[in-house]
Each structure stands twice: as structure tokens, then as C-alpha cells.
VOVO-753907 format. One record per residue (C-alpha): x, y, z. Coordinates in Angstrom, 3 decimals. Example, Ala and Ser with C-alpha at 12.3 -4.5 7.8 and 13.67 -1.06 7.14 Angstrom:
<bafis>
12.300|-4.500|7.800
13.670|-1.060|7.140
</bafis>
This chain:
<bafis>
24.728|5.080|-5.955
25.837|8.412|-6.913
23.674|11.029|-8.259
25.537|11.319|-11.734
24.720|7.124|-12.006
20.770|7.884|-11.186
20.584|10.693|-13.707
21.780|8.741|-16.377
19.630|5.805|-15.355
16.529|8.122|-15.310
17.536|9.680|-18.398
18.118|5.917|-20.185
14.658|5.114|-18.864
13.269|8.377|-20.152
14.732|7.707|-23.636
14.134|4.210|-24.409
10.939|3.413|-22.351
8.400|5.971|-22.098
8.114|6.274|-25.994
6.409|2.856|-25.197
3.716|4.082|-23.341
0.753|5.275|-25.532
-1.247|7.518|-22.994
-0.973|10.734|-23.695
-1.685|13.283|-20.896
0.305|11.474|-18.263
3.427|13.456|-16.306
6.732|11.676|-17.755
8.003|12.419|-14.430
5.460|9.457|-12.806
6.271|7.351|-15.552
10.032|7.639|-14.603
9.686|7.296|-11.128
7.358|4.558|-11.266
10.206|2.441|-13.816
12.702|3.452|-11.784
11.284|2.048|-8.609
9.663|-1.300|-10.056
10.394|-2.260|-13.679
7.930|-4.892|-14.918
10.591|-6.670|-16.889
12.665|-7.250|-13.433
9.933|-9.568|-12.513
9.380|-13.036|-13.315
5.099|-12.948|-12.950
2.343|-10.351|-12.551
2.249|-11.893|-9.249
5.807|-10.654|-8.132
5.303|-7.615|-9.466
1.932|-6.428|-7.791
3.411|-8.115|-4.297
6.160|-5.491|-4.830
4.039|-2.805|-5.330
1.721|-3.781|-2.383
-1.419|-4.876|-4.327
-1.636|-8.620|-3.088
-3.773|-9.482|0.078
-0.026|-10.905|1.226
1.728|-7.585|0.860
-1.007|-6.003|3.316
-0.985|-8.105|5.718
2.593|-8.742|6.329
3.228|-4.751|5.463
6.517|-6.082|3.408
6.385|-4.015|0.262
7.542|-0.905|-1.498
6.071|2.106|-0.473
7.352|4.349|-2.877
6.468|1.941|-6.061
2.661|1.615|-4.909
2.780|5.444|-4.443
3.571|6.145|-7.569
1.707|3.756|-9.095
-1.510|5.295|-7.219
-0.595|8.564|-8.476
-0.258|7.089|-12.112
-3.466|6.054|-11.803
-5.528|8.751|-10.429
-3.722|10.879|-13.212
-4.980|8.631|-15.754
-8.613|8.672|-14.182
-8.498|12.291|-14.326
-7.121|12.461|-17.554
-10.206|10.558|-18.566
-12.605|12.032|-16.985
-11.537|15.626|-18.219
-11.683|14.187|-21.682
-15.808|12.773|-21.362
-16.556|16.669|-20.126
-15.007|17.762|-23.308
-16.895|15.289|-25.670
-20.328|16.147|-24.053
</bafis>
């Protein structure tokens, strides 16, 4: 794939996905890279999807997943706990 093909993938994915995610706070560039890498749509079940992104008892044992999905899903989510948690320290 050349790069001029994953720009304008990233960018379609930019356009026409992330205005469907409602957590504000969160660095679009995590977002992308996490679509990019594992699309939940490209997968059948929940099942499939968190056995691609490592999260299945299966996918650790037999080490067959994708590394760079669960890392960005990990990061995704620590942003999102720290998003959170900066937000009760401001309410108190």
C-alpha cells in the first residue's frame, strides 16, 4: 500500500467515523489508529473482534493476535481513565 492510499484511508476514517464517537477529551490520533488497525464493523462478533485485539484467554495463550490493535486500544483506554479521573478532581 502506498502512502498516498493510507492517507486518504486515515483521512476517510477521520471524516466519517470519529464524529461518531461522543468522548470528548480523547486524541483523534488513537481513535484513527485504533480504526485503522481493527474496525469493529470488519468483524462478524464481539468475540472476533476482542481475539484480534488480544483480549480472549485464546489470544494469550497461543500469542496469535495484533499487537498494534491491543496497543492502541490500551492507550485508548488509559486516556479515557485519565480523562476521567482529571474531570472528578475538577468537580470536587
Amino acid at each position: 500500500m502506498k502512502a498516498d492510499e493510507t492517507t486518504d484511508i486515515l483521512a476517510q476514517i477521520y471524516t466519517e467515523e470519529l464524529s461518531k464517537v461522543k468522548i470528548k477529551g480523547v486524541n483523534t490520533r488513537l481513535v484513527v489508529r485504533l480504526l485503522s488497525e481493527a474496525h469493529p464493523r470488519r468483524f462478524k462478533y464481539l468475540a472476533g473482534y476482542l481475539k484480534y485485539c488480544g483480549y480472549t484467554n485464546e489470544a494469550r495463550t497461543t500469542k496469535k493476535y495484533n499487537r498494534e490493535a491491543k496497543s492502541m486500544a490500551f492507550l485508548m483506554a488509559v486516556e479515557v481513565k485519565n480523562l476521567f479521573n482529571r474531570i472528578e478532581i475538577n468537580d470536587v
